[in-house]
C-alpha positions as CSV (number, residue, x, y, z in Angstrom):
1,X,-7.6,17.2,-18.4
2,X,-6.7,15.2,-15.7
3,X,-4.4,16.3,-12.8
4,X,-0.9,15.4,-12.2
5,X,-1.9,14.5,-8.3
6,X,-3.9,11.5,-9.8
7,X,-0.9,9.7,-11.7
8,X,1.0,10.2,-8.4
9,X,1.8,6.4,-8.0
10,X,1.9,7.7,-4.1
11,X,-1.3,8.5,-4.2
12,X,-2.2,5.1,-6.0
13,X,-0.6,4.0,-2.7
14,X,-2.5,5.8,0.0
15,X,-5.7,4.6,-2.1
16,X,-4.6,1.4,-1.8
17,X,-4.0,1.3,1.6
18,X,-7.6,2.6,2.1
19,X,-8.8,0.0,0.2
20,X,-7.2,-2.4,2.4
21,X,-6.0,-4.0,-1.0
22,X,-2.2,-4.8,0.7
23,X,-1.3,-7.0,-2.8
24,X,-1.7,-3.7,-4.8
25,X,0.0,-1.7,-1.7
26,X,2.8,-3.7,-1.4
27,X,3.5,-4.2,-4.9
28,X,3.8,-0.2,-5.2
29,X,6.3,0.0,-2.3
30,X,8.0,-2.5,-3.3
31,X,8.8,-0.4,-7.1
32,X,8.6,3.0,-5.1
33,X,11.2,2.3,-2.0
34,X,14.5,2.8,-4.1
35,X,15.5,6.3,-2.0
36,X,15.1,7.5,1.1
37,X,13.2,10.4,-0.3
38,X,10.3,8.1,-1.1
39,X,10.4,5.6,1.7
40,X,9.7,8.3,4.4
41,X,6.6,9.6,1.8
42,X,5.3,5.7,1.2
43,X,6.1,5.6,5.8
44,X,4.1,9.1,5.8
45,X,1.2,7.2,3.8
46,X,1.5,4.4,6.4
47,X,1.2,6.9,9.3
48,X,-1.5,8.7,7.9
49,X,-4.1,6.2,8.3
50,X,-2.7,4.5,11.3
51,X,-6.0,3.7,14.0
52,X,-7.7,2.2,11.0
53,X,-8.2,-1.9,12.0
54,X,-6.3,-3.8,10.6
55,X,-3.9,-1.2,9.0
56,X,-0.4,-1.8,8.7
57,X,2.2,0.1,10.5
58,X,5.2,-0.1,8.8
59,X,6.1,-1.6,5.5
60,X,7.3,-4.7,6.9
61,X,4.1,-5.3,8.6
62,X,2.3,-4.4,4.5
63,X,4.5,-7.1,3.2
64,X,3.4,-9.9,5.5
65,X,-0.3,-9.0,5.0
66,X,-0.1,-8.8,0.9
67,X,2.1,-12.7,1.4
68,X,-0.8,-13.9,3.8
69,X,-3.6,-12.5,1.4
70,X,-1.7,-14.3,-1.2
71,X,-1.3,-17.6,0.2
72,X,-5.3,-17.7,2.5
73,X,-6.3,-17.0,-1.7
74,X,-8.0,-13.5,-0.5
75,X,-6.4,-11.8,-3.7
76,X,-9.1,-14.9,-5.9
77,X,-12.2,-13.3,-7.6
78,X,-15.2,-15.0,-5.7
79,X,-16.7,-17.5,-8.0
């Protein structure tokens, strides 16, 4: 049986953000930050890793990373 922790869509978030995969990151925020109960747990996940290179620091900061992955073609399987 698998736990409820590893459908937490947070948690998908967090591991995300470890991954440095900001197109899956931001694409969770942007369906989990409808209340202000979840932004300050998807801000938490951002503040958790913070002193990682390269991390973001605040959701803004996620967004413009995922849209300049997007448009250098980073989010592209490698041929």
């Amino acid at each position: 049986m698998v736990s409820a922790l590893q459908h937490d869509p947070f948690t998908l978030f967090g591991f995300a953000l470890r991954e440095s995969d900001w197109i899956l990151a931001d694409l969770l925020a942007s369906r989990l930050d409808g209340s202000e109960p979840s932004r300050l747990r998807l801000e938490h996940e951002l503040e958790a890793g913070y002193g990682r290179p390269g991390r973001p620091r605040s959701l803004h900061e996620l967004r413009r990373l995922a849209r300049l992955t997007r448009v250098l073609g980073l989010d592209r399987p490698r041929a």
